[in-house]
Steps between C-alpha positions, in 0.01 A plus 500: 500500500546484900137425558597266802772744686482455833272225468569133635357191343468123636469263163424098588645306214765669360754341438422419139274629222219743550614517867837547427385762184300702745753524761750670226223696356406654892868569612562681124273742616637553844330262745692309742410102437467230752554208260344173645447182357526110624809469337734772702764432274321616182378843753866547588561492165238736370572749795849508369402552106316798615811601742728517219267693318512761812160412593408442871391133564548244798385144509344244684351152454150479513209178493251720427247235629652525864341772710769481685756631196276796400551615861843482497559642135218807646735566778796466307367784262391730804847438619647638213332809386163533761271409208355272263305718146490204267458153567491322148347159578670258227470156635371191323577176318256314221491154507281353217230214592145480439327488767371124551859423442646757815566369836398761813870547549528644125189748535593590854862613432392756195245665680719497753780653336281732285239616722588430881795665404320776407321491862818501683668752325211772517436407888867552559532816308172700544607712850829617317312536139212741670786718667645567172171475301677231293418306222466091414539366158367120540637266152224332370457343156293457177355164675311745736284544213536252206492155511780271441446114492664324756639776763189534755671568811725793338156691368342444811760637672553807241132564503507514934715775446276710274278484734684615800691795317125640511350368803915662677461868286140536662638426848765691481412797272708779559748334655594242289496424112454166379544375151594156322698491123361195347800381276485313209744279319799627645911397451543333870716153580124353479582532139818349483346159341243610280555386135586737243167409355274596756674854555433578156116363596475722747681786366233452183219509751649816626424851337859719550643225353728351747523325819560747871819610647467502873621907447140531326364367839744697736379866330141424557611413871680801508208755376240302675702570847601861432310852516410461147260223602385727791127448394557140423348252730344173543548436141660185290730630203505241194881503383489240234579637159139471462476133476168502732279750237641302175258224382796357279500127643 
């Protein structure tokens, strides 16, 4: 499939896992990939994955909680190819704490990362997005909508951008499309130190069977952001192995 040829996309975070999933995923089907991410060395080296593959990619660091970045990365994309059609929205970090035991500096920085981020990017995108009636596929999560003990800032955060996928698709309706994947348990570095045991919890909890590959992520990205999704907005897509309709506990 070419579904993105002659398409350019901006991703924020992808330098690793869904990010990095999505960006491979877009440039396979011919769009040309501005690879950002706070860590420019991990972009660099996703831009040149998807270069060897012959894909189209170019790099950039990002802090996608700096206004000032996401007009920089804008203009670097304008630069390029004259437009911006997807801008996947990817950034966010969960850091566990209940709540009477986080400090303002601890709920500040995820909502922050997860949903200012959000803010920025959109602000900084929308002139070139409505030229090219573009699309923007926010990453959300399961927390947006089930409860988890002890990760309060994260939900509140996931469940801000719900919201604003439906409050930005009325506001921009027929200009813009704007959708959210809310993954579940999926294979990132954030699982790097879970114990055998609780994988095969989860995985137990989980219908399919098995825990997510970021890929699984990246192709609901993908349709969500192409013409297939052309009647597709303002809408949060659930893509957890349905873990979040099974009442195994």
């Amino acid at each position: 499939m070419n579904r993105f040829e002659g398409r350019t996309a901006l991703l924020s975070a992808a330098a690793s896992g869904i990010g990095r999933a999505t960006a491979h995923r877009l440039a396979s089907e011919g769009a040309a990939v501005l690879v950002t991410d706070v860590d420019p060395e991990g972009a660099r080296r996703v831009a040149e994955e998807i270069g060897a593959k012959g894909g189209n990619a170019r790099h950039r660091e990002l802090d996608a909680t700096d206004p000032a970045h996401w007009a920089e990365a804008v203009a670097d994309a304008e630069a390029w190819t004259g437009r911006i059609d997807v801008l996947h929205l990817n950034a966010g970090h969960n850091f566990p704490g209940a709540i009477h035991e986080l400090d303002d500096d601890s709920w500040h920085s995820q909502l922050r990362l997860a949903l200012d981020s959000v803010f920025f990017g959109v602000r900084a995108a929308v002139p070139r997005l409505r030229a090219c009636g573009g699309a923007v596929v926010i990453t959300s999560s399961v927390h947006a909508t089930i409860g988890f003990s002890g990760f309060p800032a994260y939900a509140a955060a996931k469940g801000g951008i719900g919201a604003l996928v439906r409050q930005l698709a009325v506001e921009y309706a027929g200009q813009i499309r704007f959708n959210a994947v809310l993954p579940g348990a999926v294979v990132t570095a954030h699982w790097a130190g879970a114990s055998p045991q609780y994988r095969a919890q989860t995985v137990s909890r989980t219908p399919v069977g098995r825990l997510g590959e970021p890929e699984d992520i990246a192709s609901a990205v993908a349709f969500l952001a192409s013409d297939d999704a052309s009647f597709i907005t303002g809408q949060n897509l659930t893509v957890d192995g349905g873990r979040s309709i099974s009442s195994h506990e």
